[in-house]
N, CA, C and O atoms as a DFTB+ gen file, in Angstrom:
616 C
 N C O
     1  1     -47.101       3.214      51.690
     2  2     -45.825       2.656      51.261
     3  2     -46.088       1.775      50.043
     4  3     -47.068       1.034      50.118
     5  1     -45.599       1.760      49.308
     6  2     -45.612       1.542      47.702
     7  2     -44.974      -0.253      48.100
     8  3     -45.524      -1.351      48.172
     9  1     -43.471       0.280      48.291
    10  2     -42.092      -0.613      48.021
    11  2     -41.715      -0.574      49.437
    12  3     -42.215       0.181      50.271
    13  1     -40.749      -1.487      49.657
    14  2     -39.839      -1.588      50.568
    15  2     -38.662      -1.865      50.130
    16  3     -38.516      -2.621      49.169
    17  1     -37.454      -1.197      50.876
    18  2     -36.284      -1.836      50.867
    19  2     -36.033      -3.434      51.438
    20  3     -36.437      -3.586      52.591
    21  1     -35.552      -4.396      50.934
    22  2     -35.585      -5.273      51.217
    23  2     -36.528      -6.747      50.576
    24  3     -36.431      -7.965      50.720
    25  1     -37.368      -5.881      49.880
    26  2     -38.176      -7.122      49.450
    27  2     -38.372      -6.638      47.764
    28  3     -38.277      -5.515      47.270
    29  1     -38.616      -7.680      47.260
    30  2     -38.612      -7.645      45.786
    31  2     -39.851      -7.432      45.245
    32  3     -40.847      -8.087      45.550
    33  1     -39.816      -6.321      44.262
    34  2     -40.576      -5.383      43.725
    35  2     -41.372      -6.494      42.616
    36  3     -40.818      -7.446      42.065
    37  1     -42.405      -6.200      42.508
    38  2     -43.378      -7.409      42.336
    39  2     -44.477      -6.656      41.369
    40  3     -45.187      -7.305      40.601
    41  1     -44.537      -5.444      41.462
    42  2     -45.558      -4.673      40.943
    43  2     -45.056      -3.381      40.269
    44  3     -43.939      -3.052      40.669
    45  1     -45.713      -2.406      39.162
    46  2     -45.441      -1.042      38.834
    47  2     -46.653      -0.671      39.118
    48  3     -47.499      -1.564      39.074
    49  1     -46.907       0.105      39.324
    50  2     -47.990       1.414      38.920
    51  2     -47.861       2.785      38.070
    52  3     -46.823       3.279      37.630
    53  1     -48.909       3.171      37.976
    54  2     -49.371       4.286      37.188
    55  2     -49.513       5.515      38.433
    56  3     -50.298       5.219      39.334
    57  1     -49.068       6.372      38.506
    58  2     -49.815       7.553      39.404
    59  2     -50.690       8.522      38.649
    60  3     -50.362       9.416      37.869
    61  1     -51.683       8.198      38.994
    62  2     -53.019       8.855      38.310
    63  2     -53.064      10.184      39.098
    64  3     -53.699      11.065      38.521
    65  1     -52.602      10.472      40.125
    66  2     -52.930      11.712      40.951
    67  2     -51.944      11.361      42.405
    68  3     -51.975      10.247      42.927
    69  1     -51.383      12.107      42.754
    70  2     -50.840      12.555      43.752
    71  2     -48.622      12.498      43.248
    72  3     -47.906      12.749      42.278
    73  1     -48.478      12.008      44.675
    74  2     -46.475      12.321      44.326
    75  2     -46.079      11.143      45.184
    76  3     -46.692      10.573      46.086
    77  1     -44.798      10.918      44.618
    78  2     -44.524       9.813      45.830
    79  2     -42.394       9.877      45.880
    80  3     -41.754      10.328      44.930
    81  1     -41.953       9.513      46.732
    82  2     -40.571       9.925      46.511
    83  2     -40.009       8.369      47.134
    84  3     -40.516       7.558      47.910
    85  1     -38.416       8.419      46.204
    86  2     -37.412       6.900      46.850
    87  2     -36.651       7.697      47.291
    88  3     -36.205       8.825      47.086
    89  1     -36.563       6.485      48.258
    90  2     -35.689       7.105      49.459
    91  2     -34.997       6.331      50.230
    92  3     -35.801       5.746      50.955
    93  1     -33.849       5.987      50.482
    94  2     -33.275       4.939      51.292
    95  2     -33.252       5.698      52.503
    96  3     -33.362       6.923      52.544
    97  1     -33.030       4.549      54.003
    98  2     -32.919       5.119      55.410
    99  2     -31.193       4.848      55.879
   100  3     -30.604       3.853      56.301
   101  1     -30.821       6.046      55.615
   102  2     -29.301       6.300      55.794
   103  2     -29.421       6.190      58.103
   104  3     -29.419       7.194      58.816
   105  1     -29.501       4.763      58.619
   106  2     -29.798       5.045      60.055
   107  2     -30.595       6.358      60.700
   108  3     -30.266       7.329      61.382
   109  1     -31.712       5.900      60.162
   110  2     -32.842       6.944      60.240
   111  2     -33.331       8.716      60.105
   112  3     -34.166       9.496      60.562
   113  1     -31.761       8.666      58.811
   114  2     -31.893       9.895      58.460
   115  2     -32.462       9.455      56.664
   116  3     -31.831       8.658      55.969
   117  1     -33.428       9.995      56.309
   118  2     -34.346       9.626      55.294
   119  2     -33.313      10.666      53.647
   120  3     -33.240      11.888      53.515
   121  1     -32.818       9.774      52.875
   122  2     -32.616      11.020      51.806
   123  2     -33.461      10.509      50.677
   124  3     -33.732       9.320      50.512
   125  1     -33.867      11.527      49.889
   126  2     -34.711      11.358      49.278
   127  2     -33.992      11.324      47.691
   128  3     -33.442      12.346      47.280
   129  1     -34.050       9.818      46.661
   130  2     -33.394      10.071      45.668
   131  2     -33.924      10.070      44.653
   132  3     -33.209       9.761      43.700
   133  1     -35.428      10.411      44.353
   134  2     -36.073      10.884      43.123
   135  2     -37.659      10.748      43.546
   136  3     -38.089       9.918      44.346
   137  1     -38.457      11.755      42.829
   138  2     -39.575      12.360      43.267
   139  2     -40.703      12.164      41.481
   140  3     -40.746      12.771      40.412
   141  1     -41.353      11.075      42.042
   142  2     -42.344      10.899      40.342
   143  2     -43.403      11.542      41.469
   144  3     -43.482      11.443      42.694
   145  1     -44.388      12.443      40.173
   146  2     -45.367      13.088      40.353
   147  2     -46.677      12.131      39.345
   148  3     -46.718      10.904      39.260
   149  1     -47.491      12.959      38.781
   150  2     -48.934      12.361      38.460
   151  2     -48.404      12.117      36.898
   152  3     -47.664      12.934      36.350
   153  1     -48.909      10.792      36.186
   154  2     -48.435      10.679      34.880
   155  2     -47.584       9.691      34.751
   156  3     -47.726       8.825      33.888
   157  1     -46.588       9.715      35.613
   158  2     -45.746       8.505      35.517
   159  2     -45.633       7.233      36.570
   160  3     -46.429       7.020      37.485
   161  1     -44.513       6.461      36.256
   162  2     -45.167       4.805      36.767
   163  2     -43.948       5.002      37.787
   164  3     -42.958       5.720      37.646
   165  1     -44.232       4.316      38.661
   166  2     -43.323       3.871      40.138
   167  2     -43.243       2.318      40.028
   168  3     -44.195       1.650      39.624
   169  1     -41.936       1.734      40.450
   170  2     -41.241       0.728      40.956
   171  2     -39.814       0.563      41.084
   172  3     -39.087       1.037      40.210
   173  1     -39.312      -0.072      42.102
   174  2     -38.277      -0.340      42.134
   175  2     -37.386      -0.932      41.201
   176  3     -36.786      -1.938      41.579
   177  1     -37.106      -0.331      39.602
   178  2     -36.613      -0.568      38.491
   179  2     -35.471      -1.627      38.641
   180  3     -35.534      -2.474      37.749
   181  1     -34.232      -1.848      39.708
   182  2     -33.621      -2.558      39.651
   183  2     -34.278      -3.754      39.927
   184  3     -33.902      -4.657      39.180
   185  1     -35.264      -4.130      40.867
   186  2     -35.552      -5.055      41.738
   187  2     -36.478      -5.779      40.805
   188  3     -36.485      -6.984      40.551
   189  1     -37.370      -4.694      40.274
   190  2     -38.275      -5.084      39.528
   191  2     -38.190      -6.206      38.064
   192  3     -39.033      -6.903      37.499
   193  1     -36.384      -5.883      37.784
   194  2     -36.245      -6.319      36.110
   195  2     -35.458      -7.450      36.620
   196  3     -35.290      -8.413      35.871
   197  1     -34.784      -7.455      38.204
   198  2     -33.896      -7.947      38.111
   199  2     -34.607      -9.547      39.212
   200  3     -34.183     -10.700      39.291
   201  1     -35.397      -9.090      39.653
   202  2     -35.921     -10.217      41.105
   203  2     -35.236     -10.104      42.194
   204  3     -35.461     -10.748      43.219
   205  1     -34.286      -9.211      42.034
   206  2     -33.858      -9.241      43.660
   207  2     -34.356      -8.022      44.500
   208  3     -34.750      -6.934      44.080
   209  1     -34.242      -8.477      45.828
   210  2     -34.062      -7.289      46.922
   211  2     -34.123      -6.075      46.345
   212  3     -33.300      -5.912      45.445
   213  1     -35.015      -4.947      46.638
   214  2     -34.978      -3.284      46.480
   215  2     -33.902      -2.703      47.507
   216  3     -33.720      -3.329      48.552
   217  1     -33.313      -1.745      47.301
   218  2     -32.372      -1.242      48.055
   219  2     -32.738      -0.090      48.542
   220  3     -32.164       0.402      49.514
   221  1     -34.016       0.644      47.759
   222  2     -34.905       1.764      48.083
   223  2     -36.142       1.527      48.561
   224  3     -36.632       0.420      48.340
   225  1     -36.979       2.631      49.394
   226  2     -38.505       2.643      49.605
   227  2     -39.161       3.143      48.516
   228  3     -38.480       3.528      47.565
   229  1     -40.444       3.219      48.467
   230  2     -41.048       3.966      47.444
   231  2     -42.365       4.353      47.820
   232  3     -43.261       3.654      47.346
   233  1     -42.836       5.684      48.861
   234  2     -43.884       5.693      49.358
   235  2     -44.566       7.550      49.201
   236  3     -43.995       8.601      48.907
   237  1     -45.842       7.261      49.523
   238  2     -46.793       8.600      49.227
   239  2     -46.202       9.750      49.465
   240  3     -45.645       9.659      50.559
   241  1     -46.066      10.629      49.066
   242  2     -46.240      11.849      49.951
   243  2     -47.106      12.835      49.920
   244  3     -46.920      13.782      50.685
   245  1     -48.274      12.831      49.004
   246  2     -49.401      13.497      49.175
   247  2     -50.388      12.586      49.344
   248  3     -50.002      11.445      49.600
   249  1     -51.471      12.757      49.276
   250  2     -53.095      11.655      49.134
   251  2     -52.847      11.643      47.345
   252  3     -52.800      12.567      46.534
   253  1     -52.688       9.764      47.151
   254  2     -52.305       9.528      45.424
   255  2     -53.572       8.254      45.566
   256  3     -54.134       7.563      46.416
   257  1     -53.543       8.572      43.757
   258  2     -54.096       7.655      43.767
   259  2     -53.576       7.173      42.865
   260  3     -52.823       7.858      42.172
   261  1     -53.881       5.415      42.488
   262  2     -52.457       4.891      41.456
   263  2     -53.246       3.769      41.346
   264  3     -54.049       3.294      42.149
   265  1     -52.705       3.180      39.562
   266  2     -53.119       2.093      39.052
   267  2     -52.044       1.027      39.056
   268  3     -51.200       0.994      38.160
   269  1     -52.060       0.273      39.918
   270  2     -51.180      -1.277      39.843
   271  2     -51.516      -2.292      39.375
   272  3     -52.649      -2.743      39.541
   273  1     -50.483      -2.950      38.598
   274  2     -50.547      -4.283      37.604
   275  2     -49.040      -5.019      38.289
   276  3     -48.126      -4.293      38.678
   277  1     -48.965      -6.388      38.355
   278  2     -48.256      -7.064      38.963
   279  2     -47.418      -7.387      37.732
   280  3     -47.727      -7.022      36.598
   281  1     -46.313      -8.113      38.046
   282  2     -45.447      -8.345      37.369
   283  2     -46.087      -9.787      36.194
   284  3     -46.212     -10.228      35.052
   285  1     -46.157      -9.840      36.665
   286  2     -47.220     -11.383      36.288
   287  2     -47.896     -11.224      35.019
   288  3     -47.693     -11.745      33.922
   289  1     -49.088     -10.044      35.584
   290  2     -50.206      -9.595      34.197
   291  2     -49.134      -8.685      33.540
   292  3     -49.782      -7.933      32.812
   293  1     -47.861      -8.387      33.437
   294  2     -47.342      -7.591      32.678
   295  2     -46.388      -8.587      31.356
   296  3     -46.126      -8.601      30.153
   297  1     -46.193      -9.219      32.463
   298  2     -45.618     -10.221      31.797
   299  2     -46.563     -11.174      30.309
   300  3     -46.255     -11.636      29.210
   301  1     -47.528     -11.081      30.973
   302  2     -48.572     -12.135      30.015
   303  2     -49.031     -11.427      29.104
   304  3     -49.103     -11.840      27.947
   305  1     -49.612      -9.656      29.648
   306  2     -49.741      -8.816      28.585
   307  2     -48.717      -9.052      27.074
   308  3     -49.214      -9.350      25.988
   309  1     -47.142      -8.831      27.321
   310  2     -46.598      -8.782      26.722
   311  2     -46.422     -10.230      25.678
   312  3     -45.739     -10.085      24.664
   313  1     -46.843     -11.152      25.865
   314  2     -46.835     -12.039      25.451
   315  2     -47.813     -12.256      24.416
   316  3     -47.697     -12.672      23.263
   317  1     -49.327     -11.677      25.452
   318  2     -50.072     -11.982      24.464
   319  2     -50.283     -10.436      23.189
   320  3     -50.819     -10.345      22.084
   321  1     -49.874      -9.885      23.688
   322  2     -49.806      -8.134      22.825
   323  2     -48.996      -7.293      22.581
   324  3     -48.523      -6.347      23.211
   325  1     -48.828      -7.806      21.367
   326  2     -46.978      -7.460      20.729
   327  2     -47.210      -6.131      21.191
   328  3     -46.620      -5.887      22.243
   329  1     -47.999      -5.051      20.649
   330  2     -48.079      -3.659      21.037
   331  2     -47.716      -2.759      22.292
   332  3     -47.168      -1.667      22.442
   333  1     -48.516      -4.139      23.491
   334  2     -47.621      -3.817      24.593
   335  2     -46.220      -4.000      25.257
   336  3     -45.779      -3.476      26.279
   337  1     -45.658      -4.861      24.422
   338  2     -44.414      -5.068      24.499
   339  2     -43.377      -4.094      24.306
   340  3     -42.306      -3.866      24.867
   341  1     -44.129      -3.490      23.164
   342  2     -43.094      -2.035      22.295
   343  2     -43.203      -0.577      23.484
   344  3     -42.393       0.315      23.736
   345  1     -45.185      -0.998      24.234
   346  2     -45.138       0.445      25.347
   347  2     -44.452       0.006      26.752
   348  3     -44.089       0.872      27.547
   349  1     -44.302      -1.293      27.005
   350  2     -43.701      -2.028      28.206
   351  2     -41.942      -1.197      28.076
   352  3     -41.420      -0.311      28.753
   353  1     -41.479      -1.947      26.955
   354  2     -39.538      -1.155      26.790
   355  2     -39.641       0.075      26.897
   356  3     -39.013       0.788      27.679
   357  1     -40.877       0.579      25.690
   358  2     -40.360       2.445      26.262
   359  2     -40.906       3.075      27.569
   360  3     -40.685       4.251      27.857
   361  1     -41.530       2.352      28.235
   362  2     -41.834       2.790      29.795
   363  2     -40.609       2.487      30.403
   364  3     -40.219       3.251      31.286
   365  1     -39.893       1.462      30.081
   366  2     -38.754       0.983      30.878
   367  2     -37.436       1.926      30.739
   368  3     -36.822       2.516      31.628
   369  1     -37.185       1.877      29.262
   370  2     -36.357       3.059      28.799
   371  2     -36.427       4.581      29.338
   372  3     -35.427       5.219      29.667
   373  1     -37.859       5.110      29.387
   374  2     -38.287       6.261      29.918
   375  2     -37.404       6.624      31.497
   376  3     -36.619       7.487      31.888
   377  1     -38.057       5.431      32.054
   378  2     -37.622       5.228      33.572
   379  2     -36.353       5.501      33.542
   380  3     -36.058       6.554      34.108
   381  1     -35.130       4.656      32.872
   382  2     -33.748       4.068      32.923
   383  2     -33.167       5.609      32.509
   384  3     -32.147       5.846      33.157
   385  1     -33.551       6.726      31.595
   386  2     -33.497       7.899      31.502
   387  2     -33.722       8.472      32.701
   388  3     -32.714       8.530      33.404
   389  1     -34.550       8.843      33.093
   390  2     -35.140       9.556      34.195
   391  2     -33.699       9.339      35.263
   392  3     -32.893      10.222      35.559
   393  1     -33.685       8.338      35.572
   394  2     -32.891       8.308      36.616
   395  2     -31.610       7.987      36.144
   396  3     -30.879       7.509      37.012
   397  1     -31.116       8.108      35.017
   398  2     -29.688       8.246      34.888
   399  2     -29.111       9.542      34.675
   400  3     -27.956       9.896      34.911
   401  1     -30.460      10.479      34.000
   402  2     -30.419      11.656      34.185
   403  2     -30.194      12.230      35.295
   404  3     -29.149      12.879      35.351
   405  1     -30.959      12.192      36.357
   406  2     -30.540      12.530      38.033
   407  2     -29.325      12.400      38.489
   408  3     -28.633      13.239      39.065
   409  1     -28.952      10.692      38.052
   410  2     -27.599      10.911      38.823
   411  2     -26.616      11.566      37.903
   412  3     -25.464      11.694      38.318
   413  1     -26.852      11.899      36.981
   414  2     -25.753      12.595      36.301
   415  2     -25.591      14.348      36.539
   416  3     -24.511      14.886      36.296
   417  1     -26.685      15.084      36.997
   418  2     -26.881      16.382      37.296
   419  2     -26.365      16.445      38.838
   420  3     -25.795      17.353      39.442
   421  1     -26.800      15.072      39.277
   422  2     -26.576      15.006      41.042
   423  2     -24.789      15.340      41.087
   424  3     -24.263      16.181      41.816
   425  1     -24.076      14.440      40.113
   426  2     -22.629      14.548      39.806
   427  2     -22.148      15.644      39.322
   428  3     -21.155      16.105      39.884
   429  1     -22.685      16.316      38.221
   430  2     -22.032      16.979      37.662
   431  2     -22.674      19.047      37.409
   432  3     -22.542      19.906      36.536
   433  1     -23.247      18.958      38.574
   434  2     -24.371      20.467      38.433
   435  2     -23.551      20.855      40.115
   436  3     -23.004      20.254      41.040
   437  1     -23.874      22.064      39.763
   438  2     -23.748      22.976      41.322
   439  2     -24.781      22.396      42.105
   440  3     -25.503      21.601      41.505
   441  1     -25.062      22.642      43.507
   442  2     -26.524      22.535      44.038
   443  2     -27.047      23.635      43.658
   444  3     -28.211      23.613      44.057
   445  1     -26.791      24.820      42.975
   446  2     -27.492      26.099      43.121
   447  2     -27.828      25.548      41.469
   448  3     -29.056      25.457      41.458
   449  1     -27.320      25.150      40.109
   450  2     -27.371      24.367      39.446
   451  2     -29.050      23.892      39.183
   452  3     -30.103      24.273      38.670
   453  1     -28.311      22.570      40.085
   454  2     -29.706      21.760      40.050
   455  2     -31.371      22.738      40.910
   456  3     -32.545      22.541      40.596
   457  1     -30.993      23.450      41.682
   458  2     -32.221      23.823      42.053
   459  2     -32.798      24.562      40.769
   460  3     -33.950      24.226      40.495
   461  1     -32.175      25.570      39.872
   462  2     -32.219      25.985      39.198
   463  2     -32.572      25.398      37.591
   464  3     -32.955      26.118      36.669
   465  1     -32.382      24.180      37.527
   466  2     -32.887      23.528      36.660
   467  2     -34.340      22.293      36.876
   468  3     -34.885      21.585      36.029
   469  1     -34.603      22.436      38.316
   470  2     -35.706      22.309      38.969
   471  2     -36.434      23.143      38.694
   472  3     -37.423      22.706      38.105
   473  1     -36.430      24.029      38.819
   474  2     -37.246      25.326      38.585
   475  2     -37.763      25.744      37.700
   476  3     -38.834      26.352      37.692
   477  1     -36.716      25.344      36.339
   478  2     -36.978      25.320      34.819
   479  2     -37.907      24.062      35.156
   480  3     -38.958      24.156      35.790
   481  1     -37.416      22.958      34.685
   482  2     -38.685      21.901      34.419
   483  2     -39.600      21.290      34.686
   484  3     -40.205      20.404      34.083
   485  1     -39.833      22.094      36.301
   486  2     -40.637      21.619      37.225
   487  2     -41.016      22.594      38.547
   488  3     -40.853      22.541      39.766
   489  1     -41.592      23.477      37.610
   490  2     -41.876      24.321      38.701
   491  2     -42.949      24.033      39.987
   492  3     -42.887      24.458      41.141
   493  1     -43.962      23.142      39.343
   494  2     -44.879      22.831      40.021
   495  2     -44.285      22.193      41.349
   496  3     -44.629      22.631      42.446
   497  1     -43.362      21.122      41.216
   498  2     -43.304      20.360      42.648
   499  2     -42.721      21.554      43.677
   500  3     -42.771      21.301      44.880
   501  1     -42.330      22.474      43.372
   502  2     -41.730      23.043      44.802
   503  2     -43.551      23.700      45.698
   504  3     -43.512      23.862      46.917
   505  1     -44.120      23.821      45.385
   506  2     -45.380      24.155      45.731
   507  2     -46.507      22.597      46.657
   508  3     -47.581      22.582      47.257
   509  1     -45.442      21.503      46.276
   510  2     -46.043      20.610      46.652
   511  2     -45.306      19.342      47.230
   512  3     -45.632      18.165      47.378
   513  1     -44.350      19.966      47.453
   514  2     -43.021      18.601      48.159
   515  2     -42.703      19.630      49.297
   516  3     -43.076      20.802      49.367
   517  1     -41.867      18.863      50.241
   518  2     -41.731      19.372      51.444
   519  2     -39.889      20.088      51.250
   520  3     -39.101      19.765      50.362
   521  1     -39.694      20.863      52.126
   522  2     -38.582      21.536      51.806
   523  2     -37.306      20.851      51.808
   524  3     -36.329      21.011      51.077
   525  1     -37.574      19.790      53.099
   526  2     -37.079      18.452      53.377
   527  2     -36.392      17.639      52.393
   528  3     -35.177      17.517      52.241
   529  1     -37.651      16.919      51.534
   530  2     -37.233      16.605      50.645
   531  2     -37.223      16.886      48.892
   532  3     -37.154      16.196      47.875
   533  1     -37.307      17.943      49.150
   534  2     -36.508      18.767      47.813
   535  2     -35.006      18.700      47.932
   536  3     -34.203      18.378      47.056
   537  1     -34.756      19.091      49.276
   538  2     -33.203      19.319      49.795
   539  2     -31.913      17.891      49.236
   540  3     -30.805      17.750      48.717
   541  1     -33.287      16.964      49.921
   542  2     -32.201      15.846      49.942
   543  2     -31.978      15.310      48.388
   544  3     -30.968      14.996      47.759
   545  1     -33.347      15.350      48.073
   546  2     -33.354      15.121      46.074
   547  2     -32.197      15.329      45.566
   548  3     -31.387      14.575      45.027
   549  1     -32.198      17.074      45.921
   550  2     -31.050      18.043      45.243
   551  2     -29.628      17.752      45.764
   552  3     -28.585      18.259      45.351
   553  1     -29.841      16.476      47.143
   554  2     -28.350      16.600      47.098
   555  2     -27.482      17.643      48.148
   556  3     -26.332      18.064      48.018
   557  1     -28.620      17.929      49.393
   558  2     -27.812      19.523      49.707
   559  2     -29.096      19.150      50.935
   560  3     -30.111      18.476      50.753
   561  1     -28.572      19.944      52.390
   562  2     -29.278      20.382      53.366
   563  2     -30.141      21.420      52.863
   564  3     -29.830      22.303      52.063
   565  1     -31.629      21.155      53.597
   566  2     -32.864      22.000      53.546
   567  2     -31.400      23.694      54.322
   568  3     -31.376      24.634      53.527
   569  1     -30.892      23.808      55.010
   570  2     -30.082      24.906      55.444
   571  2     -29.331      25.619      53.663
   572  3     -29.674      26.588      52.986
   573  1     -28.540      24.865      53.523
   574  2     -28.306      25.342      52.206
   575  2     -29.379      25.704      51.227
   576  3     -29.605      26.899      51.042
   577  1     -29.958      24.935      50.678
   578  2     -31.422      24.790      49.988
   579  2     -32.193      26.293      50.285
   580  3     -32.490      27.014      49.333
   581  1     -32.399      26.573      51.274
   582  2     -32.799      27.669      51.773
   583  2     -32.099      29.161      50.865
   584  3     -32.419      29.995      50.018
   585  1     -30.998      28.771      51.714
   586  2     -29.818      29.671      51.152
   587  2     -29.794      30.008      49.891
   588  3     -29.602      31.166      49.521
   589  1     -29.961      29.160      49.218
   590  2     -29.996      29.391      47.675
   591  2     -31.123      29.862      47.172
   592  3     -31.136      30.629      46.210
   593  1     -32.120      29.467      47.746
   594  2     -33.695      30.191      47.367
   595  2     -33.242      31.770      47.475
   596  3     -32.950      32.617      46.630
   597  1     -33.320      31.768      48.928
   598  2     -32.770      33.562      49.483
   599  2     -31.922      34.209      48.264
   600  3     -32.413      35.182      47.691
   601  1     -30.659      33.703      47.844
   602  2     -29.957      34.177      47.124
   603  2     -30.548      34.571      45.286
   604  3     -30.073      35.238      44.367
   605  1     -31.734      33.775      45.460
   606  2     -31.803      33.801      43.833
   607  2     -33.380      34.860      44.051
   608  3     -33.969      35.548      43.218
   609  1     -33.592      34.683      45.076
   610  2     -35.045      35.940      45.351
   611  2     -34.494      37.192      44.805
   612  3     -34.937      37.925      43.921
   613  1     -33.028      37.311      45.800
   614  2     -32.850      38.634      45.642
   615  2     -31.835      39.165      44.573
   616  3     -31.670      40.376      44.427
C-alpha cells in the first residue's frame, strides 16, 4: 500500500518496475480509478498539493519496485534547483493531464470506446492487470468487459 484514503499524502514516487492502481472502497466493493505502470510517479495529487486527507488508495498490484522522495526533500530540491522546479510543474502538469484525460473519456466514450482506445495506447497492461480491474478503470462490469472483448474477437 503506497497511500491511504484518509491520511495525507506526504510522499511521490517514481515506479521503476512494476503497476499499481487508485482505487476508492465503495463499502467494500473496490473500483479502480486509474492504473500507472513503470515510468511514471504515484501520489495522491489532490492530497499531495493540497495537505489534506486522500480520498483514494494507491497500492501494488504486481511485485514494484519504486523510488520515494518526501514532500519535504521535494520541496527543498526546488528551492535549492531552479531546474528542478521547471521538472517538479511538468511532472505535476503531466499527472493533472493524465487524469483529466480519464475522466473525460470515462464521460464522454462508449465502454466499448474506451476499451478500444486502451488497446490502442496500451496494449501492454491488458496482459498484466487483472480483468477485475481493467473493468472497473473502464467504468463497466468485468461481465460486460468480457462481452466486449468477445464481440471485438469476432
Amino acid at each position: 500500500m503506497f497511500s491511504s484514503e484518509g491520511k495525507v499524502a506526504t510522499k511521490m514516487a517514481f515506479i521503476e518496475d512494476g503497476a499499481f492502481h487508485y482505487y476508492y472502497d465503495n463499502d467494500g466493493d473496490l473500483i479502480t480509478t486509474f492504473i500507472s505502470l513503470e515510468y511514471n510517479l504515484i501520489t495522491s495529487i489532490s492530497s499531495f498539493i493540497s495537505g489534506m486527507p486522500s480520498t483514494e488508495n494507491i497500492q501494488a498490484i504486481t511485485d514494484s519496485t519504486i523510488a520515494v522522495i518526501s514532500k519535504e526533500s521535494i520541496n527543498q530540491l526546488r528551492k535549492d534547483i531552479p531546474r528542478f522546479q521547471v521538472f517538479y510543474i511538468e511532472a505535476i502538469e503531466r499527472q493533472v493531464v493524465c487524469l483529466d484525460t480519464s475522466r473525460l473519456e470515462l464521460l464522454t466514450l462508449t465502454s466499448e470506446q474506451r476499451y478500444l482506445r486502451l488497446l490502442e495506447l496500451h496494449p501492454q497492461i491488458l496482459q498484466r492487470i487483472p480483468l477485475k480491474l481493467l473493468a472497473t478503470t473502464l467504468g463497466m462490469t468485468t461481465r460486460h468487459l468480457t462481452r466486449i472483448r468477445k464481440s471485438i474477437i469476432q
